[in-house]
C-alpha positions in Angstrom: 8.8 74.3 -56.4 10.3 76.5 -59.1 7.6 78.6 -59.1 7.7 79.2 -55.2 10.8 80.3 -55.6 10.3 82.6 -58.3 7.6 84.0 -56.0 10.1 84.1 -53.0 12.7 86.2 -54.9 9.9 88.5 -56.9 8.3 89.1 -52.8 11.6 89.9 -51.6 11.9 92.5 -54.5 9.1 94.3 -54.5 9.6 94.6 -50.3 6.9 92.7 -50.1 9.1 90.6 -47.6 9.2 93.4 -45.4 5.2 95.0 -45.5 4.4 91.4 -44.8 4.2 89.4 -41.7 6.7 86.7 -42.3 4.1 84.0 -41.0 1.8 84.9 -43.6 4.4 84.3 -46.3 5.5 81.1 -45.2 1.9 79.8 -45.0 1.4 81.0 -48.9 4.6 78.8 -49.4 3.6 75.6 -47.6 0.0 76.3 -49.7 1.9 76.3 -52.8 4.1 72.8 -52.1 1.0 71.1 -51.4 -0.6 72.1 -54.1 2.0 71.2 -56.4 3.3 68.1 -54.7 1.1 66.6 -52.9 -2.4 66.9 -55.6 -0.1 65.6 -58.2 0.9 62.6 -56.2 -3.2 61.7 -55.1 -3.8 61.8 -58.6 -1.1 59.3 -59.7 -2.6 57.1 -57.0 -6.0 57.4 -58.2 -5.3 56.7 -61.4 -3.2 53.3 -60.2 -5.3 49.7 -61.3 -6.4 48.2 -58.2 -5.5 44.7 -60.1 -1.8 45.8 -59.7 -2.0 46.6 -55.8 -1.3 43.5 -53.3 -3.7 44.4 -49.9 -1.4 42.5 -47.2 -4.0 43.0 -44.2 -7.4 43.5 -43.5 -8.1 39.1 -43.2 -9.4 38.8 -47.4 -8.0 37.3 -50.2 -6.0 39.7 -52.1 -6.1 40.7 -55.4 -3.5 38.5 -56.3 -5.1 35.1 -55.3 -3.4 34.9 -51.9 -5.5 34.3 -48.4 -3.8 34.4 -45.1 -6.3 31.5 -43.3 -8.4 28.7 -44.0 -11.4 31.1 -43.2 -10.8 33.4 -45.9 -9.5 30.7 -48.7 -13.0 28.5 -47.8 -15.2 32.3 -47.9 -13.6 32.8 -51.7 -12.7 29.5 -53.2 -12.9 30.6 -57.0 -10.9 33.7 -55.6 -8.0 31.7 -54.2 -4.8 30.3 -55.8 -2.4 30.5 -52.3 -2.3 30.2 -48.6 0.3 31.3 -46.9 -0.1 30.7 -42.9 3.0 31.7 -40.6 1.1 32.1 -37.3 2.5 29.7 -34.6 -0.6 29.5 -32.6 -2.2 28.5 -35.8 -3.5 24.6 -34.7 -5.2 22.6 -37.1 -5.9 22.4 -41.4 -10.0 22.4 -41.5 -11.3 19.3 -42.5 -13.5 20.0 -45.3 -11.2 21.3 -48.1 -13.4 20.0 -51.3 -14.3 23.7 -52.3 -10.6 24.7 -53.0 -10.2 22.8 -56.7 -8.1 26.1 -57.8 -5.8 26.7 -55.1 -1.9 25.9 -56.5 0.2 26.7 -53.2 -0.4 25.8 -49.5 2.3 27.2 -47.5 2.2 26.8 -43.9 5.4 27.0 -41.9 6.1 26.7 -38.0 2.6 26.2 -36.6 0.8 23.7 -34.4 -0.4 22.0 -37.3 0.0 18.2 -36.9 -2.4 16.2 -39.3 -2.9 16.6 -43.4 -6.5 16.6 -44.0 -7.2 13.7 -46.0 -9.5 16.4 -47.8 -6.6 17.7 -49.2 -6.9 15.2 -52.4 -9.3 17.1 -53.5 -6.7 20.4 -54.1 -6.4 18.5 -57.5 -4.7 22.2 -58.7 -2.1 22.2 -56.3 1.3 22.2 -57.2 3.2 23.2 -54.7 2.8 21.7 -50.6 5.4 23.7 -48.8 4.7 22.5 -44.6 8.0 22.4 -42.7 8.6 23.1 -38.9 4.9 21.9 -37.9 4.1 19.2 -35.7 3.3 16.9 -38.1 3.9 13.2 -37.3 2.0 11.1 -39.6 2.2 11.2 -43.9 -0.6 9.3 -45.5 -1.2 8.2 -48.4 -3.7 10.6 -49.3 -1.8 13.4 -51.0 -1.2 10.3 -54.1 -4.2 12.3 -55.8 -2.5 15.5 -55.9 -1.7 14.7 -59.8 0.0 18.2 -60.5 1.9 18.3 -57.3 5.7 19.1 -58.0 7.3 20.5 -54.9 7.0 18.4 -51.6 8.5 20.3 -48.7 7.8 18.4 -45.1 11.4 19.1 -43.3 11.6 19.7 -39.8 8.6 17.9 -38.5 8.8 15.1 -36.2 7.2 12.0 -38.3 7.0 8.7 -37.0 4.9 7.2 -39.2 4.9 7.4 -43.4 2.5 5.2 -45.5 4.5 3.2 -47.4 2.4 3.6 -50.4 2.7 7.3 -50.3 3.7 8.8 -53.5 2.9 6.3 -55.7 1.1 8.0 -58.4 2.7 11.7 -58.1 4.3 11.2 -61.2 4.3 15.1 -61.0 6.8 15.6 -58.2 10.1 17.0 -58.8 11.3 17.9 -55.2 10.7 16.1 -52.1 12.3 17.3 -48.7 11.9 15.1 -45.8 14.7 16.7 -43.9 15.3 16.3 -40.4 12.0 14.2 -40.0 13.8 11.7 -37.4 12.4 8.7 -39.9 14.0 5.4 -39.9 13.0 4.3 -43.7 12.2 5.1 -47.2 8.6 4.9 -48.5 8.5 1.8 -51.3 5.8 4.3 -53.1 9.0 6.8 -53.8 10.0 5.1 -56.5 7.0 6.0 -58.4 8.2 9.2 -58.7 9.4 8.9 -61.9 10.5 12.6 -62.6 11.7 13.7 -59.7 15.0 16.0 -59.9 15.7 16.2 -56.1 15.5 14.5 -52.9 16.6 15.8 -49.5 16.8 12.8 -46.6 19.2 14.3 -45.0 19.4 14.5 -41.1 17.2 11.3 -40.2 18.0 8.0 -39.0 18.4 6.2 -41.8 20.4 2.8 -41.8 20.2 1.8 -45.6 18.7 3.0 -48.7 17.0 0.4 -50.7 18.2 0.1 -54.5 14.2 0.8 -55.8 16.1 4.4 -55.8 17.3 3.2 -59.2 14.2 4.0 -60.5 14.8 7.5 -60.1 16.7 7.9 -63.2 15.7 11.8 -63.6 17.1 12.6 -60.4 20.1 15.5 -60.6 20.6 15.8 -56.7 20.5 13.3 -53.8 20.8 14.4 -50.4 21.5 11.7 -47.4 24.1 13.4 -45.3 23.7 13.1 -41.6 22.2 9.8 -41.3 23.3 6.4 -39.9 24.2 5.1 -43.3 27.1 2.6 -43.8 27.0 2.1 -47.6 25.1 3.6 -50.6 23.3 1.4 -52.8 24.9 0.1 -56.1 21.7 1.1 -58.0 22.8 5.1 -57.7 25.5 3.5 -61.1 22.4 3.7 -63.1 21.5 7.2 -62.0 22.8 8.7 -65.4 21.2 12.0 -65.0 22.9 12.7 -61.4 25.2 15.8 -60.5 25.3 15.9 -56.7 25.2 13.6 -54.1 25.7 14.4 -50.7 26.4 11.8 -48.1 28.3 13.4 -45.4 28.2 13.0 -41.5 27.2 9.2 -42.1 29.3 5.8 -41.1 30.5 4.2 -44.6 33.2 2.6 -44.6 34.8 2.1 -48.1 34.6 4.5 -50.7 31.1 3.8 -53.3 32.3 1.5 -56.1 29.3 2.7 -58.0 30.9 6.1 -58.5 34.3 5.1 -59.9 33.2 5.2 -63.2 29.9 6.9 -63.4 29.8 9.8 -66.4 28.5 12.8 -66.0 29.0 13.0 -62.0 29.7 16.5 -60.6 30.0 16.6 -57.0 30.6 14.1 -54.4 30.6 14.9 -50.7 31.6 12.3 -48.4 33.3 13.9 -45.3 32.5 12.7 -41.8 32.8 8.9 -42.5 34.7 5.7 -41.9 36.4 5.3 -45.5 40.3 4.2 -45.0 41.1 3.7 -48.6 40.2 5.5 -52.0 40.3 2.8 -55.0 43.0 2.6 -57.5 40.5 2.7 -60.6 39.7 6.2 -60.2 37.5 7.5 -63.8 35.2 9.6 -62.8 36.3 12.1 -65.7 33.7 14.8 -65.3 33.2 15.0 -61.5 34.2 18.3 -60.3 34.4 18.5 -57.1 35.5 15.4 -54.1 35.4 16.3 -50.7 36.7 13.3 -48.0 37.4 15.9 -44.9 37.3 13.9 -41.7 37.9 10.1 -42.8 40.6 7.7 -42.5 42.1 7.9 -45.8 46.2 6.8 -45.6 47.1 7.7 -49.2 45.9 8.8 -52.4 45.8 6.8 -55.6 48.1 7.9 -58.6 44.5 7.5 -60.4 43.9 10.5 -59.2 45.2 12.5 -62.1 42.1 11.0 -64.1 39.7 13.4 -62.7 40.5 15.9 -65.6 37.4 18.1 -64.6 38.5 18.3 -61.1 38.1 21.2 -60.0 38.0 20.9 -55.8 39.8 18.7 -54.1 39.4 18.8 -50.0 41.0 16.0 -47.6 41.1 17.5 -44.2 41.6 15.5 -41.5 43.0 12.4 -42.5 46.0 10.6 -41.9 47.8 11.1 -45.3 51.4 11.1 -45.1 52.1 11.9 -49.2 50.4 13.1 -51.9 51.0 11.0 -55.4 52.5 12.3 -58.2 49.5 12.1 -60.3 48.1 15.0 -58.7 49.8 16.7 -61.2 47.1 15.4 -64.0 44.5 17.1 -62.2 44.5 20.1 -64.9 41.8 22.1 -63.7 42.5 22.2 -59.9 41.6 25.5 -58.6 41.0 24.4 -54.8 43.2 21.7 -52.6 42.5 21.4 -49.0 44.9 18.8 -47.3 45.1 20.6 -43.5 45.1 18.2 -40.5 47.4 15.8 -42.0 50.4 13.6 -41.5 52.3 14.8 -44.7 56.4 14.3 -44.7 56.8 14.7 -48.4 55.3 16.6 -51.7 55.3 16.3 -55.5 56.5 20.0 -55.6 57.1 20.1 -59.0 53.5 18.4 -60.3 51.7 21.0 -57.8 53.6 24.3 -59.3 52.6 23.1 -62.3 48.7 23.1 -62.0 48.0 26.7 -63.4 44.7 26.6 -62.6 45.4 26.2 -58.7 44.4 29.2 -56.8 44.3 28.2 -53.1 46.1 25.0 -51.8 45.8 24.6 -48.2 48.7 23.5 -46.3 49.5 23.7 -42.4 53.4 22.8 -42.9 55.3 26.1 -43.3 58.3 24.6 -44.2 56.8 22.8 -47.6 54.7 26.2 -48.2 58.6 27.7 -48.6 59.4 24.7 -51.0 55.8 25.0 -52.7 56.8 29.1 -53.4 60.4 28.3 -54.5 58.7 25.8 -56.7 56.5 27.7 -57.9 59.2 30.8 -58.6 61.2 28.6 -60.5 58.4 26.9 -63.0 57.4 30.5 -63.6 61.4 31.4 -64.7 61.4 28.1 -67.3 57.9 29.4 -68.9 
């Protein structure tokens, strides 16, 4: 380009500008960008490794292990590592999947696909089953062979009927989603999944949860919210490795004994339910967050102030009418939601004097005056 210029400027000196047709010149200039643009840039390209280029069309397996249908994945077995299928008019998984001992990821997602082959053992390599939104309505147990699988994902299918044996053996598995399935039960065989780190039942019509779930003692997350639960088992106490449990939008009725005391908790959502009362032995010292939005909750114990890690604190929608003054021991407080309450009185002084309380949520006006006098005056005696 610098050199056009150059050109441009020596042209316009010499009058060449003027003894030559103007059309000419700018055709000399357009020669010269190409040729020092454009050549420079096919070359770069030429000299680019094919093994580094992903094709993304043209129906093969690509360079990087990955087929877009049954059709290509069966053509190139030794070639394929993943399928990834997102075509809703694709209708069925082929029978015959023996040939694809290498392939580590079968992704299909909303399609008409509503059987597993029973084929599929023989994907001994595969680690990872991703198939939500199909049509799927039966889960045998023929994926127990699948000895490397870690990552389970069937959510959003319409299942009405799961092997009860399934699982046993996948001592491999470390996330199972069965989401939004619209099942009624737990597979016995799910306790054999010794490693597993995270389960997602959530949205289905369960009614109980057996206490085999004990068995799960590797388990960090547990997901049952929106379900027709009305107590969780005691067997979740054992569950020492457990950070987050999730049992929202259910029908419980009394706050979980088993998580009074439990160490190492972190989070424990339970809004949407029938619990009137929180117990007075409150020591779950490490749980950081407690969320009881949408209950029946009159009061809050004074044990409160024994959650030291507490960090969120949300109680939306009950029918509290106080707040105890061992809220104040509640030292690392940052977020307290208490809108949609009865409240006629507030510990003012053991709330201005959480310093690590940035938001606290309050529809009264007239205590949010008291809460910032409060405040203004704790502030003046520091």
């Amino acid at each position: 380009m610098a050199l056009a210029t150059a050109f441009f400027i020596l042209a316009k000196r010499s009058e060449l500008f003027n003894r030559w047709n103007f059309g000419v010149l700018m055709k000399i200039l357009s020669l010269m960008i190409v040729v020092f643009l454009v050549v420079p840039t096919a070359q770069t390209l030429a000299q680019t490794p094919t093994s580094s280029l992903q094709v993304t069309g043209g129906n093969r397996v690509t360079s990087m292990g990955t087929a877009s249908s049954f059709k290509e994945a069966l053509e190139h077995p030794e070639e394929t590592f993943k399928i990834e299928i997102f075509d809703p008019k694709f209708e069925e998984i082929p029978l015959d999947l023996s040939s694809l001992t290498k392939v580590k990821e079968i992704i299909i997602r909303g399609t008409k696909v509503s059987t597993i082959p029973a084929s599929i053992a023989h994907c001994v390599a595969l680690e990872v089953l991703d198939l939500p939104f199909n049509k799927i309505s039966k889960v045998s147990a023929t994926i127990n062979g699948l000895k490397q699988l870690r990552t389970l994902n069937l959510a959003g299918n319409r299942i009405t009927a799961v092997d009860d044996h399934v699982f046993e053996g996948c001592l491999s598995l470390r996330y199972i989603s069965l989401r939004g399935c619209g099942i009624s039960a737990l597979p016995s065989g799910l306790a054999s999944c010794l490693n597993l780190k995270e389960l997602d039942v959530s949205e289905n019509e369960l009614k109980a949860i057996s206490n085999s779930l004990g068995y799960l003692r590797q388990i960090t997350s547990l997901n049952v919210s929106g379900n027709k639960l009305k107590s969780l088992p005691g067997a979740l106490c054992s569950l020492s490795q457990i950070r987050v449990v999730d049992a929202s939008h259910n029908e419980i009725e009394s706050f979980p004994s088993c998580f009074l005391s439990v160490s190492g908790f972190g989070k424990l959502l339970l809004n949407h339910n029938k619990i009137k009362r929180i117990p007075d032995s409150l020591r779950m010292s490490t749980v950081s967050a407690l969320e009881l939005d949408s209950n029946l909750i009159a009061e809050i114990p004074e044990s409160i102030g024994n959650l030291k890690s507490l960090e969120r604190l949300s109680l939306v929608g009950n029918q509290l009418t106080t707040l105890p003054e061992g809220i104040g021991g509640c030292v690392a407080l940052a977020f307290f939601d208490v809108r949609g309450n009865f409240l006629e009185t507030l510990p003012v002084k053991q709330l201005t004097s959480l310093k690590s309380l940035m938001v606290f949520r309050l529809a009264n006006a007239d205590f949010k005056d008291k809460l910032n006098n409060g405040h203004q005056t704790q502030s003046k005696k520091r």
